[in-house]
C-alpha positions, 0 to 999 in steps of 0.5 A: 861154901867156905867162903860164904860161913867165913862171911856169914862168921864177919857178918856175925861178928860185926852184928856183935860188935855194933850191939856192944857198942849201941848197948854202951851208953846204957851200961854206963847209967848208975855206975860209980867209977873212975876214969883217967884219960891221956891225950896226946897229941904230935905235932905232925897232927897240928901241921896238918890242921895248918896245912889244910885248914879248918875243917869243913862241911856241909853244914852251916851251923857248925855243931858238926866240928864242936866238940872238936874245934872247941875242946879246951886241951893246951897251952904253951908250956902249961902257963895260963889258961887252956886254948882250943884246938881251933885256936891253936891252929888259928895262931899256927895260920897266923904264923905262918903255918908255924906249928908245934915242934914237939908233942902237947900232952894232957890229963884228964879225970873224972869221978862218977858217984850216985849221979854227980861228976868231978872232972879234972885237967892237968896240961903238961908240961907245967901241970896247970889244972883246972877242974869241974864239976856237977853236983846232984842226982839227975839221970846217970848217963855219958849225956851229962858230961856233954854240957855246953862249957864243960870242954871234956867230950872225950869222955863222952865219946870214949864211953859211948863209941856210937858217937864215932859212926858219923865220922869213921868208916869202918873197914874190919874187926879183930877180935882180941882178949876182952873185947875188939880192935876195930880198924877204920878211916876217917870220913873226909869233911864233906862226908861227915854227918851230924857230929864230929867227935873230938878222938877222931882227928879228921885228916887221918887216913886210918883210925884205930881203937880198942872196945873193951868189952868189960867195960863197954868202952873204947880204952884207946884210939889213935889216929895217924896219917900216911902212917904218922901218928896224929893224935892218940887218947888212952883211958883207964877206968876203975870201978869204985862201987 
């Protein structure tokens, strides 16, 4: 008896998690806010990209990989402009299997009001920054800030969490002060569907994050590997209306 309430209770729990987390891109239409978002990541999480190579799938037309793979984050010392994660693993193939030695860090801002967003990027070290922007009302939601050439989608993926189901198996749910600490792994390449999302390193073997229920957002997530952080995205939000 007590095991089948204890289940009753997780199965509970995790049906008020999801809805949270499918309810999240709702809330976010019409908000005006700030959000500030460090991404970092170690330079175990590019040896292992050099170690296995590009990810794959299934999937010919490589939408999948494409937040992932092209997301404009770093460059060598914060000179120049920014490269891809995908090319930054190209040149550590290149060099054979050569890859950083230290962490590659980055910041990112953006700025929401009546319908129009400014996003910035300051790459460490060095604070190269470039900056982008969307003028206009149009409908207020996560989806704009997925255009084409605009490199941001952690954002994205951050304020609307459902993005993440098609590359994480869930495994369990803690519930935490204002919101849950979520517990999952990586789904390998071949496994993968549909979307990959650029907070989620894909030669993880665990993924863990933090839905803030205030906001209806991840705030941090970070994925390591036999127990070696890969990669982490931390984001604070502050709300300006």
């Amino acid at each position: 008896m007590a095991s089948s309430e204890s289940d009753e209770a997780e199965l509970d729990l995790w049906v008020e998690v999801l809805e949270a987390i499918l309810a999240s891109r709702a809330t976010w239409e019409d908000r005006t806010f700030r959000a500030r978002l460090e991404v970092r990541y170690e330079a175990e999480g590019f040896a292992v990209m050099a170690r296995q190579g590009r990810p794959r799938s299934g999937y010919s037309g490589g939408y999948e990989w494409q937040a992932w793979l092209s997301c404009r984050l770093f460059t060598e010392g914060g000179q120049g402009p920014s490269i891809t994660v995908e090319d930054l693993m190209e040149a550590s193939l290149q060099a054979q299997g050569v890859s950083p030695t230290s962490p590659l860090t980055c910041v990112e801002e953006l700025t929401v009001e009546n319908g129009a967003w400014r996003a910035r990027r300051v790459r460490q070290p060095g604070a190269e920054e470039e900056t982008w922007a969307r003028m206009g009302v149009g409908e207020c939601r996560p989806g704009w800030l997925m255009e084409e050439h605009s490199g941001i989608p952690h954002f994205q993926e951050m304020l609307d969490p459902s993005l993440v189901f098609s590359a994480v198996e869930f495994e369990s749910v803690t519930v935490e002060e204002c919101g849950w600490s979520l517990l999952g792994s990586p789904r390998r390449a071949d496994q993968a569907h549909g979307y990959y999302p650029a907070i989620v390193h894909p030669y993880g073997d665990e993924w863990t994050a933090f839905f803030d229920a205030r906001w209806g957002a991840i705030t941090q997530c970070r994925t390591r590997l036999k127990g070696a952080e890969l990669a982490s995205h931390v984001m604070t939000v502050k709300s300006t209306g």
